[in-house]
C-alpha positions in Angstrom: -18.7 -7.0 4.1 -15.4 -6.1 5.3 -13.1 -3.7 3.5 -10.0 -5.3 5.3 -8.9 -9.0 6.5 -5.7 -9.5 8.4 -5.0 -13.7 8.1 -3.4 -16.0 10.0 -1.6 -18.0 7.4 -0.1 -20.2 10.5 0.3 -20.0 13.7 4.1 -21.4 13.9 6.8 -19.3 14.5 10.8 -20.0 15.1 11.1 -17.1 17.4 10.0 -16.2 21.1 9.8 -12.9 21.1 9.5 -11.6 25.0 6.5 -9.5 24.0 4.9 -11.9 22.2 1.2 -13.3 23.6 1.7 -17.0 21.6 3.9 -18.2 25.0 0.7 -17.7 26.7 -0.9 -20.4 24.2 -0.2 -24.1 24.2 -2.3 -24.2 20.4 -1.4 -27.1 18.0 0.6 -25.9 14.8 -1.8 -25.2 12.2 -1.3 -23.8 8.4 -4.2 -22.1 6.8 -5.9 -24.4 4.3 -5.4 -22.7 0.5 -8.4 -23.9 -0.2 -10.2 -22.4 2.4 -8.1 -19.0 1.7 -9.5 -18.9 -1.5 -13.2 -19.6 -0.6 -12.4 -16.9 1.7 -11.5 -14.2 -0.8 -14.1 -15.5 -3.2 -16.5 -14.3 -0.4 -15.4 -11.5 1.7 -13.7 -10.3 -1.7 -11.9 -7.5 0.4 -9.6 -4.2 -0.4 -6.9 -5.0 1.2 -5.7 -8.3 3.5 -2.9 -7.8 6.2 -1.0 -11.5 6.5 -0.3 -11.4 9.9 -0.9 -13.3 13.2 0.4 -15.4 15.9 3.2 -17.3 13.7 5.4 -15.9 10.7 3.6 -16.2 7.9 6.3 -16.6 5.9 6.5 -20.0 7.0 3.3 -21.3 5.7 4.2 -23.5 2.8 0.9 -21.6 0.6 2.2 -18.3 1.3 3.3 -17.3 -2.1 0.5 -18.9 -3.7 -1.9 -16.6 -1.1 -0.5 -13.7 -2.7 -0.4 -14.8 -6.0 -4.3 -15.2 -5.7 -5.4 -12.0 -4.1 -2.7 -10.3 -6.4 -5.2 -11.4 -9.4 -8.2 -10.3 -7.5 -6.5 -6.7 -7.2 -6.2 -7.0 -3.4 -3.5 -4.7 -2.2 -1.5 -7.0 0.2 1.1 -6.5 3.0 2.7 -8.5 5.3 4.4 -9.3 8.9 7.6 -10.6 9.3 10.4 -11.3 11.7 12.5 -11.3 8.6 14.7 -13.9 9.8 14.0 -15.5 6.8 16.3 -18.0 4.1 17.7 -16.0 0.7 15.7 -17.9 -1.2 12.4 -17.0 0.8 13.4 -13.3 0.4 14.2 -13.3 -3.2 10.8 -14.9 -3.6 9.1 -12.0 -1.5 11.2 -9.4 -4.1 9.5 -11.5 -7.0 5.7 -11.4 -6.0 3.2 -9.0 -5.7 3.0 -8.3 -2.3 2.7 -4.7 -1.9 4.3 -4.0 1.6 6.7 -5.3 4.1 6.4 -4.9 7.5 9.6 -6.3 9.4 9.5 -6.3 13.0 12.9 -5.0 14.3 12.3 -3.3 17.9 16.4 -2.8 18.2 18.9 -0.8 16.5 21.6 -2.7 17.8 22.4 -6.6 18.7 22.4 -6.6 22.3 18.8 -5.2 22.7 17.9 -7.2 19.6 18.8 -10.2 21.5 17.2 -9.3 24.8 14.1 -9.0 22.6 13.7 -11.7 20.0 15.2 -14.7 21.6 15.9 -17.4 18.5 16.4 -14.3 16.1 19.8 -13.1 14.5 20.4 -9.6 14.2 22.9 -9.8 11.6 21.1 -11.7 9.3 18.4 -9.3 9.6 20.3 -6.5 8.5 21.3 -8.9 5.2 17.8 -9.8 5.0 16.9 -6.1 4.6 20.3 -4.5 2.3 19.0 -7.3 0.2 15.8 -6.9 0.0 16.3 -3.4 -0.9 19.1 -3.4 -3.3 17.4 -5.5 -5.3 16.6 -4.3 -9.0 13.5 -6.2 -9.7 10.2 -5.0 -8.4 9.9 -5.2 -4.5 7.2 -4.5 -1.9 7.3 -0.9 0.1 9.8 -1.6 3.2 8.0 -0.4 6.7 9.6 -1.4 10.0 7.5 -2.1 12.8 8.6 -1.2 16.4 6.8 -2.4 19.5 8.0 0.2 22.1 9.3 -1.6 25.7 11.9 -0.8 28.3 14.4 -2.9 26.2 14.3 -0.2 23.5 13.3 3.1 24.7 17.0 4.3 24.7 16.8 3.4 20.8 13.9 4.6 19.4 16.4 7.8 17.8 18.4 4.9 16.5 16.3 3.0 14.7 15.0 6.2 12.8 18.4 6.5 12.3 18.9 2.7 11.0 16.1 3.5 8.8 17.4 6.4 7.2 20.5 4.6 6.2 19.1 1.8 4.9 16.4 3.6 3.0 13.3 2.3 4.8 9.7 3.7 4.2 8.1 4.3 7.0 8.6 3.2 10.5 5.7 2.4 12.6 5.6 2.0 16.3 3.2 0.6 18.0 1.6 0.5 22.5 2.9 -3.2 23.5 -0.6 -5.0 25.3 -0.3 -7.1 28.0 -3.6 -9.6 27.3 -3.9 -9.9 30.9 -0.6 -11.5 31.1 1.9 -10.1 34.3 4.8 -11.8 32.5 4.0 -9.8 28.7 3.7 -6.7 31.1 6.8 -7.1 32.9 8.6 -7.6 29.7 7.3 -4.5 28.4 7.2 -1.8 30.7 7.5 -3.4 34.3 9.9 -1.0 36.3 10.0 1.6 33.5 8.6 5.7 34.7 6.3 7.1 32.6 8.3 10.1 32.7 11.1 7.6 30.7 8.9 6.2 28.1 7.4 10.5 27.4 10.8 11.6 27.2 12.0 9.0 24.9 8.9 8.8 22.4 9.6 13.0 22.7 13.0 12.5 21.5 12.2 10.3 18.7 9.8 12.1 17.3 11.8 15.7 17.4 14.6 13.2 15.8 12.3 11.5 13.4 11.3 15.2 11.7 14.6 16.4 11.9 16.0 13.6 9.9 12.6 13.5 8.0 11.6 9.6 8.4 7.9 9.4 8.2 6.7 7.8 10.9 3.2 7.7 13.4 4.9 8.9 16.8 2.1 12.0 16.6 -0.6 9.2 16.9 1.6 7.6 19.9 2.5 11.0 21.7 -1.0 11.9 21.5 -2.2 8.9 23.1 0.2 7.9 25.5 -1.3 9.3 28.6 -4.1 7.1 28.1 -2.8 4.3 27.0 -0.4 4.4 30.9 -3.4 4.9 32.2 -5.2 2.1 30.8 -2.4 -0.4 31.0 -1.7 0.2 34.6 -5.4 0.1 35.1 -7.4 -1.6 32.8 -10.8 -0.6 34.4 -10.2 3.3 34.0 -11.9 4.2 31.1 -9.9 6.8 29.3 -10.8 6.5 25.9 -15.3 7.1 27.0 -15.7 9.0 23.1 -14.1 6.1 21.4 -16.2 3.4 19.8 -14.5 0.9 18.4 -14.6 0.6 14.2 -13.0 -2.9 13.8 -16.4 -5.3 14.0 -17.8 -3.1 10.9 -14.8 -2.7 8.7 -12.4 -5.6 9.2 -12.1 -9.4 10.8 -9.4 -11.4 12.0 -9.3 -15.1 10.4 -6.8 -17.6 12.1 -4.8 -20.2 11.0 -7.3 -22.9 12.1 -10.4 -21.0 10.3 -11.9 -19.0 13.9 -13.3 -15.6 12.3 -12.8 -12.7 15.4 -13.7 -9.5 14.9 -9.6 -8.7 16.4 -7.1 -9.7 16.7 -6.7 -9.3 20.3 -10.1 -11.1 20.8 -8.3 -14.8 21.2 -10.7 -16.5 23.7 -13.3 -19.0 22.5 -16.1 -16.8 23.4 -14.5 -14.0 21.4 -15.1 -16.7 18.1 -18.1 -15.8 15.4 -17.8 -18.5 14.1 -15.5 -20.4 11.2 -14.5 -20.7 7.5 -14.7 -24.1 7.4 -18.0 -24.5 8.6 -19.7 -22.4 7.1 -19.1 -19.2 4.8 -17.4 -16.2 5.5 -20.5 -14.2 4.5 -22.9 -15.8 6.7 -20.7 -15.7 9.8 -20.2 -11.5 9.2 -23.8 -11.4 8.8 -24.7 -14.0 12.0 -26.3 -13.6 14.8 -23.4 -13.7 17.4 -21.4 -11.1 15.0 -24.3 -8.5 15.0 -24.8 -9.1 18.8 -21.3 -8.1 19.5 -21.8 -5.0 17.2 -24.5 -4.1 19.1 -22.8 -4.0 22.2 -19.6 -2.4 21.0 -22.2 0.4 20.0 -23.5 0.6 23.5 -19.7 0.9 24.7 -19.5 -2.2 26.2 -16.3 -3.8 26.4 -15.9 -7.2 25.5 -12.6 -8.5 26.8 -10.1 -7.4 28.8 -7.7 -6.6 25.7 -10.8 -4.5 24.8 -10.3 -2.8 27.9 -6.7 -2.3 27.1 -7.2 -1.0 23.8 -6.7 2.2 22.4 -9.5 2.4 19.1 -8.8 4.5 16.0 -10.7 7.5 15.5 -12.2 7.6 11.8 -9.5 10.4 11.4 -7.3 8.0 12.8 -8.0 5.6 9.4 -8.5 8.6 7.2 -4.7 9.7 8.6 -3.7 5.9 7.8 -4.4 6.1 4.3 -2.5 9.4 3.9 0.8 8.3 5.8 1.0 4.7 5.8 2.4 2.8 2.7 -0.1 0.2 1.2 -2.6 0.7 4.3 
């Protein structure tokens, strides 16, 4: 059984982030049943679940009784978020046991913010965050997530800084994919030299130890010849002494009860099968789940966001748990 879930709680969302793959998806708004959440806990009974998926999952109306659930099963919990959330909702996040934070904020400063997450507000961000943070009650671990693109490469050094000021934990950036999509691509990178995108990561990272922020910019230094390679052409293979670890230590659950084994895996075919058909446990132990196993062994890629990918290491994971808050 898996040691890690990450759980669509719903697939809405009132932003349109330019990077986001959901506007390449005309899905029906669905909210994950509570009931089947906690048949799905009851089962899988995991370490750790990530609430995190297409939509904010703050914005599932069983959110805080989610975490009240796995928080009595001992589950360490974290959790997405645009953070362009009420005070209320945020108060309520201070007051439960979610044990991490992750806001996405790929800007240090309004303009790019805007350019970036159309619908969001940048200042009520900031709010969002000061008081989140000042708050004297017990509170998740703050991260801030940073998906790098051409609308933020000139502020990678600034968001360090942002997160220095405002006391943040950890600030983790993350390769933008493209899921096949020209548009996602061209809102990334598209007319950005590689020789940019090195230089800036470079900068950020120098910056990031001078300040001392912790942060995993060694992980995307390392890995960003490949990952140019692979993104400007997906069928060079880049990455041949990687294998994949995801299928045997973690699945993806969506809003509508589709079990994947990432994800990144959002086509039908890339479905094992579904919580509210049958059992969590005998769709991790199927048929169509140890196929794709078996082929992920033989280093066959599955999809073309496979293909994109950039797999952990097991000293990738091992580095995780030593660096990452609540991983």
């Amino acid at each position: 059984m898996p040691l890690y879930l990450q759980i669509e709680t719903t697939n809405r969302c009132n932003l349109r982030c330019v990077q986001c793959f959901r506007r390449e998806f005309d899905a029906e708004d669905r909210d994950l049943p509570i009931g089947l959440f906690r048949n799905l806990i009851g089962d899988a009974a995991p370490r750790s679940v990530l609430f995190c998926g297409t939509g904010e999952p703050f914005m599932s109306p069983d959110m805080f009784e989610m975490l009240r659930i796995a928080g009595t099963q001992g589950i360490t919990t974290a959790a997405n978020t645009h953070g362009i959330l009420s005070r209320d909702r945020m108060r309520a996040i201070a007051e439960s046991p979610l044990d991490s934070l992750r806001i996405s904020m790929d800007a240090a400063s309004e303009e790019a913010y805007a350019r970036i997450r159309i619908n969001g507000r940048y200042a009520r961000l900031v709010e969002n965050i000061d008081e989140l943070l000042s708050t004297s009650r017990r509170r998740p671990v703050v991260q801030l997530n940073v998906v790098i693109q051409k609308n933020n490469i000139g502020e990678l050094s600034d968001i360090l800084d942002f997160a220095r000021l405002h006391q943040i934990a950890f600030v983790y950036f993350m390769f933008g994919y493209s899921f096949g999509s020209a548009r996602i691509w061209g809102e990334l990178l598209g007319g950005v030299a590689y020789e940019d995108i090195t230089r800036a990561v470079a900068r950020a990272r120098a910056h990031a130890r001078r300040i001392r922020i912790p942060t995993n910019l060694r992980f995307i230094s390392r890995n960003l010849p490949a990952y140019w390679r692979k993104m400007h052409d997906p069928s060079l293979p880049g990455m041949e002494s990687r294998s994949c670890m995801k299928p045997w230590i973690s699945s993806y659950i969506t809003a509508s009860g589709d079990v994947t084994p990432c994800c990144r895996l959002l086509d039908r075919s890339d479905v094992m099968g579904n919580i509210a058909e049958s059992s969590f446990s005998a769709v991790w132990n199927g048929e169509k789940y140890r196929a794709f196993r078996s082929k992920i062994r033989r280093g066959e890629m599955q999809s073309p966001s496979c293909r994109e990918c950039m797999p952990r290491r097991l000293r990738d994971y091992l580095a995780s748990l030593l660096t990452y808050p609540s991983y």
